[in-house]
Backbone as CSV, one residue per row, in Angstrom:
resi,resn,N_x,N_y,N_z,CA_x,CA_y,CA_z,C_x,C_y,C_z
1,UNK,-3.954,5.086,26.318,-4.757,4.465,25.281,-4.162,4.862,23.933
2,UNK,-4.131,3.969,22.861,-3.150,4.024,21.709,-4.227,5.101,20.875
3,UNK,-3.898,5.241,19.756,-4.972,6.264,18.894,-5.856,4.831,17.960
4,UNK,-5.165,3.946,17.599,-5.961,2.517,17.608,-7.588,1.802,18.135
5,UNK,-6.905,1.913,19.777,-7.435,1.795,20.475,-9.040,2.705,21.071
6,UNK,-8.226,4.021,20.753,-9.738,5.058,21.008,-10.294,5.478,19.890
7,UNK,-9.983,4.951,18.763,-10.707,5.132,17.742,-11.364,4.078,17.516
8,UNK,-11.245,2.777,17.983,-12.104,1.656,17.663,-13.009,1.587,18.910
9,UNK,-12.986,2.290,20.146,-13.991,2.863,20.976,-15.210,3.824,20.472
10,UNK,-14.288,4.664,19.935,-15.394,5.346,19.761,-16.243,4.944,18.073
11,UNK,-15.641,4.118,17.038,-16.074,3.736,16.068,-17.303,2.227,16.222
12,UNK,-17.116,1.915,17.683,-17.589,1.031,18.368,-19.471,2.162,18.887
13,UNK,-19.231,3.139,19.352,-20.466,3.634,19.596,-20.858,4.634,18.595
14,UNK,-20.317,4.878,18.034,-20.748,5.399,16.508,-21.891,4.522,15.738
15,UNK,-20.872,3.382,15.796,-21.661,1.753,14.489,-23.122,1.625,16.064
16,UNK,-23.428,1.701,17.173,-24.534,1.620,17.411,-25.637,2.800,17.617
17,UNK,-24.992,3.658,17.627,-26.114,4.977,17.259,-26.630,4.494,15.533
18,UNK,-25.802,4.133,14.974,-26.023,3.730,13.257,-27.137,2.470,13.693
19,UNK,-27.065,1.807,14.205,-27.528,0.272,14.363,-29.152,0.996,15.054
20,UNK,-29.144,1.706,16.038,-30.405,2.523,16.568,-31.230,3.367,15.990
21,UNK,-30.689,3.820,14.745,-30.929,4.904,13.480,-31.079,6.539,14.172
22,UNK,-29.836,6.645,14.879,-29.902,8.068,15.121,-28.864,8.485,15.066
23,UNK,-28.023,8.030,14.379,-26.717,8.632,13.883,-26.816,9.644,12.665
24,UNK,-26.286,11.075,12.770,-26.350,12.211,12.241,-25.122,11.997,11.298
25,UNK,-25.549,13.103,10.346,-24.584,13.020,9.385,-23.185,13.233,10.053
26,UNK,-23.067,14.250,10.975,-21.765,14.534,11.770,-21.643,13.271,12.152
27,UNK,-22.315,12.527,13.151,-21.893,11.630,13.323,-20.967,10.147,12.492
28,UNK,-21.519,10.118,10.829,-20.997,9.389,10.029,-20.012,9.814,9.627
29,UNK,-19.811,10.873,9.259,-18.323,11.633,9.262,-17.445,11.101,10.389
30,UNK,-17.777,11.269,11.267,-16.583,11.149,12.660,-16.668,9.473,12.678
31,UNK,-17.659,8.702,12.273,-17.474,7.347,11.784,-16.348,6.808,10.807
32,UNK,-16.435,7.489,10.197,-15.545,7.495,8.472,-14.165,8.011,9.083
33,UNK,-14.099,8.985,9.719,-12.755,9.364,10.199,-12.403,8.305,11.805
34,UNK,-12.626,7.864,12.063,-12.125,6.748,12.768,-11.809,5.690,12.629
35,UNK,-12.652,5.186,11.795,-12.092,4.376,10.453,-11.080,4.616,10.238
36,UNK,-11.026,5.065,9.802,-9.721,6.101,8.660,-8.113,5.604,10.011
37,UNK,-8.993,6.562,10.878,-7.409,6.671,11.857,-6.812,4.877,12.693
38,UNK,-8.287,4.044,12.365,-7.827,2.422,12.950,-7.046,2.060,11.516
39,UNK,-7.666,2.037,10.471,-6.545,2.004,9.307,-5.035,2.276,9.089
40,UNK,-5.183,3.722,9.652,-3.887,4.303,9.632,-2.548,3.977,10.497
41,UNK,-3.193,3.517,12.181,-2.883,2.953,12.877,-2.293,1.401,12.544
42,UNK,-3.240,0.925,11.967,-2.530,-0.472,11.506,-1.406,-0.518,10.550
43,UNK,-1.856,0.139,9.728,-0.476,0.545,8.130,0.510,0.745,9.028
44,UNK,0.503,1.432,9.772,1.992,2.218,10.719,2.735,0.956,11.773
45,UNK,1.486,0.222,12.505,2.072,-0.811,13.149,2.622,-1.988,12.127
46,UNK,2.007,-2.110,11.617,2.561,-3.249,10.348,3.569,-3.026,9.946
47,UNK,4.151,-2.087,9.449,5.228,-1.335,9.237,6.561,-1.293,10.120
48,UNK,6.307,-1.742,11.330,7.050,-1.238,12.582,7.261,-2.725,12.735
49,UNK,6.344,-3.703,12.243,6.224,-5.131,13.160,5.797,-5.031,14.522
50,UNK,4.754,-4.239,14.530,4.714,-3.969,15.870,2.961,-4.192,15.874
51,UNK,2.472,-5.186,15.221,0.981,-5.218,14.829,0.272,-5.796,16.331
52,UNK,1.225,-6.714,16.621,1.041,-7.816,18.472,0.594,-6.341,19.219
53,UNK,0.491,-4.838,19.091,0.749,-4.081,19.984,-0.905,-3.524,20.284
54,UNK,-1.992,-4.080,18.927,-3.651,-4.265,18.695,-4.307,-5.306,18.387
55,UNK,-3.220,-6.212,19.250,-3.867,-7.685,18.979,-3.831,-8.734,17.841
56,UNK,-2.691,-8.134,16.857,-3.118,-8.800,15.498,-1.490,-9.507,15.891
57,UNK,-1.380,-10.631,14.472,-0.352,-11.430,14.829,0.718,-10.894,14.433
């Protein structure tokens, strides 16, 4: 699994603990930093031309 990939997993059950209203501040943090790392992930594939590798064109 790419770091892409398990960060938009787990930024995926993050955003519904948020959506349920029991997401903790830790929890929005580790929201914000997954974020962060699907961002980072993309800048780097884009970069590479290698974006086809998370689905993008």
């Amino acid at each position: 699994m790419s770091v892409h990939e398990s960060a938009a997993l787990h930024a995926a059950e993050l955003a519904a603990r948020a959506e349920a209203g029991t997401l903790s501040a830790l929890d929005a943090r580790s929201l914000a930093h997954a974020e962060d790392l699907m961002a980072w992930a993309r800048e780097v594939l884009t970069e590479a031309g290698q974006l086809r590798l998370i689905g993008g064109a």
